[in-house]
C-alpha positions in Angstrom: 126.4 76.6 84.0 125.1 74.9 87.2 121.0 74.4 87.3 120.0 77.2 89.6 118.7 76.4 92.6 114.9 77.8 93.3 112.9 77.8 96.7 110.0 75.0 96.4 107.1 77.1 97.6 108.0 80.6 96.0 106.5 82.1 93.0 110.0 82.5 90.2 110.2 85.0 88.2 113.5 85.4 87.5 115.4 88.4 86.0 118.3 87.7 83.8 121.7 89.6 84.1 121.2 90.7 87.4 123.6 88.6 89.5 126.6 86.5 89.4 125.4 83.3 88.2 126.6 80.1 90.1 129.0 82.0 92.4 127.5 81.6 95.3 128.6 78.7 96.1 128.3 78.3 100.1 126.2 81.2 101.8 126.7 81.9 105.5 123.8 84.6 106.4 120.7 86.2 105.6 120.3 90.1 105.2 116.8 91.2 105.3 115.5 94.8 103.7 112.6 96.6 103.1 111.9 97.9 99.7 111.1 101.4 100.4 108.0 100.6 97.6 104.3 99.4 97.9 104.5 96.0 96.4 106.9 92.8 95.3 106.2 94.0 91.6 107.2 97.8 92.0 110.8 95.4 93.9 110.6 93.6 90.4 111.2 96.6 88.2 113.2 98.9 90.6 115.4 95.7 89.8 114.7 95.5 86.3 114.8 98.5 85.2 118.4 99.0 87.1 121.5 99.6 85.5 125.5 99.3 85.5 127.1 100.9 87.4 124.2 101.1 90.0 122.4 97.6 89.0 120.4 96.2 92.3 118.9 92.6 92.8 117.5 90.9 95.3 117.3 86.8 95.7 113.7 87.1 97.4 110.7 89.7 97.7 107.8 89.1 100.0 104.6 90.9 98.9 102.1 92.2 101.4 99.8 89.5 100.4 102.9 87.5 102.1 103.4 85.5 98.7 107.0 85.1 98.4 108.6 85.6 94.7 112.3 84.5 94.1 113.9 86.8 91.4 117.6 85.0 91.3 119.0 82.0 91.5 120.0 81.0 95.1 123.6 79.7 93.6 123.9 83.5 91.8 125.3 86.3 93.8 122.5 89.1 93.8 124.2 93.0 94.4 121.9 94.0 97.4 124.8 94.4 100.5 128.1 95.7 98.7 129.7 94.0 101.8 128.1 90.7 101.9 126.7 89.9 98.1 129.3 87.1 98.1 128.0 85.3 100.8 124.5 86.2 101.9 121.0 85.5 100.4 118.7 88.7 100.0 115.2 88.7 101.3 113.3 92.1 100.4 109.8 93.0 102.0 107.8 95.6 100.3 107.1 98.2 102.3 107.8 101.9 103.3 109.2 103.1 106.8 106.7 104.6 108.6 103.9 104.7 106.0 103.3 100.7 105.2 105.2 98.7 107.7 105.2 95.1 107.1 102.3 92.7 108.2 102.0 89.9 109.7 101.6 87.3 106.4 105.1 88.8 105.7 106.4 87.9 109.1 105.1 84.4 108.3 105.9 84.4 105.1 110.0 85.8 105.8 110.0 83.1 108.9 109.3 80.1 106.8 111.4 81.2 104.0 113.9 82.3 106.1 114.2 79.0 108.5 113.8 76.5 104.5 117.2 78.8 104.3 118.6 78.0 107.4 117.9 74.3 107.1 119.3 74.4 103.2 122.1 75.9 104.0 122.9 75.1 107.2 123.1 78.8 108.5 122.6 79.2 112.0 119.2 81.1 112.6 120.4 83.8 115.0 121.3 87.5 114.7 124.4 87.0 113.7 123.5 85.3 110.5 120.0 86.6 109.9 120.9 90.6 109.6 118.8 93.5 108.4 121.0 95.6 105.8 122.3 98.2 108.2 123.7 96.3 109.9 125.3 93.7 107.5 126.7 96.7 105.5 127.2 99.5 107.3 129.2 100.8 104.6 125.8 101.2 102.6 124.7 103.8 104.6 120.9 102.1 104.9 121.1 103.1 108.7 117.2 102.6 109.0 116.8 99.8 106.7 114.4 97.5 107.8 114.0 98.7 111.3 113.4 102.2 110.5 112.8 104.3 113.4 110.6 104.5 116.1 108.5 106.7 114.5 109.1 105.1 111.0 108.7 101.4 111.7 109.3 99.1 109.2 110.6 95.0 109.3 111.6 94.2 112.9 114.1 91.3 112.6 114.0 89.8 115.2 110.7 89.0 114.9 111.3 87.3 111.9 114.2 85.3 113.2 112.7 84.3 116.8 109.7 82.9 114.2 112.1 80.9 112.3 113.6 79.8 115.0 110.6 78.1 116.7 109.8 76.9 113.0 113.3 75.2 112.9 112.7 74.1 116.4 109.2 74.2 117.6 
């Protein structure tokens, strides 16, 4: 089994059985999502406590308190985008549409993660790579994730991206 490869500044705690381990071998985008829950530990055990045939995981949860926790592997497949899981990396943000909409130490906290993943992996950091779940996955029906709606708002990703972006290339 290959030595799973962990982001340098986030907290691990990683859940077992919850991915493909080492088949993710060369990822080509990023799909953000918000949790729909209050904090990275209520991400942690929605994860947990799921199980086959509707097991969830995510590679990355950003708290509130914009500390970043990595709960897979980055060469493991995590089941978060039925269309993408082979070749994306996940990046949760707690938060509710509409009731907790994410802050602004998890927009800093989701730009420097996601432009470390962009360097790593040499994905372009641009909105055809960096994608909330609606739109990576249509066929998951999450038509508001992350954005949510104008009266619901949630994770707007293009803020996170353009915030990478100068972080990649300030």
């Amino acid at each position: 089994m290959p030595t799973p490869i962990i982001c340098p500044f986030a907290t691990i705690k990683l859940i077992a059985n919850h991915s493909v381990p080492g088949a993710l071998i060369s990822p080509k985008m990023i799909v953000l999502h918000i949790t729909q829950g209050s904090s990275a530990m209520s991400c942690y055990w929605t994860i947990f406590n799921s199980v086959t045939p509707h097991r969830v995981s995510a590679h990355f949860c950003i708290d509130t308190t914009g500390q970043i926790f990595q709960f897979i592997p980055l060469n493991d497949i995590s089941w978060h985008a039925s269309q993408v899981n082979g070749v994306s990396i996940s990046v949760e943000h707690a938060g509710i549409c509409g009731k907790q909409p994410c802050n602004e130490k998890q927009y800093a906290s989701s730009a420097k993660l996601c432009a470390w993943l962009c360097q790593t992996f040499n994905i372009p950091c641009d909105n055809e790579h960096v994608q909330p779940h609606s739109i990576a996955s249509p066929a998951d029906h999450h038509d508001f994730c992350c954005q949510g709606s104008p009266a619901a708002p949630g994770l707007d990703p293009n803020q996170v991206i353009q915030a990478a972006a100068k972080l990649i290339n300030p």
